[in-house]
N, C-alpha and C positions, 0 to 999 in steps of 0.2 A: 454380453457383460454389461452390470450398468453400474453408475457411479454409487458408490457403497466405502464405506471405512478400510483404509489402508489401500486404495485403485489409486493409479495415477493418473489424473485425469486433465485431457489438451481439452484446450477452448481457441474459439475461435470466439472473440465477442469486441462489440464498442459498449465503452462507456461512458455516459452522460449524466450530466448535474442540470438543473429544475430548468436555466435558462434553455438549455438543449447543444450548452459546448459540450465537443467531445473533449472529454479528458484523461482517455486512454482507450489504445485498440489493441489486440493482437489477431494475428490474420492463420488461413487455415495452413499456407506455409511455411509460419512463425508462430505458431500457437502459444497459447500460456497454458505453463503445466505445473500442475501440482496435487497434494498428494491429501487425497478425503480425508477429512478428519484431521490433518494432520500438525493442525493449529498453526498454517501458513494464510490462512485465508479468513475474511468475516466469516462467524458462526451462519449469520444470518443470509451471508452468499451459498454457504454449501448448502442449509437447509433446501433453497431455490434450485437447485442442485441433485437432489439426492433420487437416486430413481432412473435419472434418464440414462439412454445409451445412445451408442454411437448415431450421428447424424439428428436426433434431434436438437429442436431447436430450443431456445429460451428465451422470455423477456420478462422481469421483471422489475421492481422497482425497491429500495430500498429507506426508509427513513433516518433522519440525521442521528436518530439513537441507537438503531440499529447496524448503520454504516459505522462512522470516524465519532461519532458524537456531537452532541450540543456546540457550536464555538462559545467559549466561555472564555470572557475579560480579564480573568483571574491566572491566565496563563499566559498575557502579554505582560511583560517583567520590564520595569529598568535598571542600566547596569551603569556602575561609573566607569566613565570612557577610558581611564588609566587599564583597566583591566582586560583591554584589548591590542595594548599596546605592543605584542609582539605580533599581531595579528595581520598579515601582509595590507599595504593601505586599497589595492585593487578587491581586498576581498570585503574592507568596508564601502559598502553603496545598500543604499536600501532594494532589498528584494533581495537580496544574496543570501544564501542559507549557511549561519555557523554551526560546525558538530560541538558540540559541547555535551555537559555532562552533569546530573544529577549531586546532591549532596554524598549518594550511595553508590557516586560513580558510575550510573547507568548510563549509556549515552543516547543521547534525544539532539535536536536540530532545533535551531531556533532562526527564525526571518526576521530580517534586519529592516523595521520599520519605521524606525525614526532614528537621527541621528544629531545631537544638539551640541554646541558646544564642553558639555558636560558629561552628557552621558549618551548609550544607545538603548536603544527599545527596541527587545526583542518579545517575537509571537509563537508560542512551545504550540500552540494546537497544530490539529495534521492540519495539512493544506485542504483538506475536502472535509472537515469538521463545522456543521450548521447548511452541509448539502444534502438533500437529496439523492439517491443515486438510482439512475435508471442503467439498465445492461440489458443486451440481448446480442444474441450470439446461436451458437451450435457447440453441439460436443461434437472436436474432430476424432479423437480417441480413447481408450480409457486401457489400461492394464494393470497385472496387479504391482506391488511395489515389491522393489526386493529388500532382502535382510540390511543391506547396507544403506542403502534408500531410508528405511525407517530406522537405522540408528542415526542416520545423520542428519535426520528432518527435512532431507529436500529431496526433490528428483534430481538425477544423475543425467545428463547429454544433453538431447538433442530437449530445448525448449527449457532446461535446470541448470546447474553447476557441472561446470567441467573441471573437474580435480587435474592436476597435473602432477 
């Protein structure tokens, strides 16, 4: 079987940005699982992807536009600090990520990077936005996905979601 639209597909891989931190791993008996095509993942990671089967390996590299994106200035915001005001004071410190939420109610995260007497500044890019990404790994497994798997957009058990 090899990784193709609607497989569910386990990795074993590390991940690395341009310095050479790893900034995320999953191992071959903790794998990362997810499901081709199934709009869980970069376009441009499955493309790296698509073809292989069990036990081979991979390494590639990704660009900042094809990863998270360009980091763009335009998405660190300031907010007046009254409007945090129910917001526990441990979870104001800079570096600490608040859930927050769109004009349309979407929710997105923002990092808490300045904090003045006035106001906070917060940073809406992904945290790996203006990286590089390099990955290499192995595919541990691949199967197909079931009916409930692809209604609910993720994998089910061991490596996905455990519904209870």
């Amino acid at each position: 079987m090899k990784v193709s639209t609607n497989k569910v597909v386990y990795l074993a891989y590390t991940l690395k940005v341009s310095s050479g931190q790893i900034v995320d791993e999953a191992t071959a008996a903790q794998p990362f699982a997810y499901i081709h095509h199934g709009g869980q993942v970069l376009p441009a990671f499955e493309d790296n992807l698509e073809g292989l089967a069990v036990g081979d390996s991979f390494s590639f590299k990704l660009s900042a536009e094809d990863g998270y994106g360009e980091y763009d200035e335009e998405f660190v915001r300031a907010f007046d600090k009254q409007m945090f005001a129910q917001v526990p004071a441990e979870m104001m410190e800079v570096g600490n990520v608040l859930p927050m939420q769109d004009q349309m109610g979407n929710p997105l995260d923002g990092e808490i990077v300045e904090i003045t007497a006035e106001g906070v500044v917060l940073d809406f890019n992904h945290p790996l936005a203006g990286e590089e990404l390099h990955f290499s790994g192995s595919v541990v497994n691949i199967r197909e996905a079931n009916q409930e798997e692809l209604q609910h957009g993720h994998v089910h058990g061991v490596g996905g979601v455990i519904h209870e």
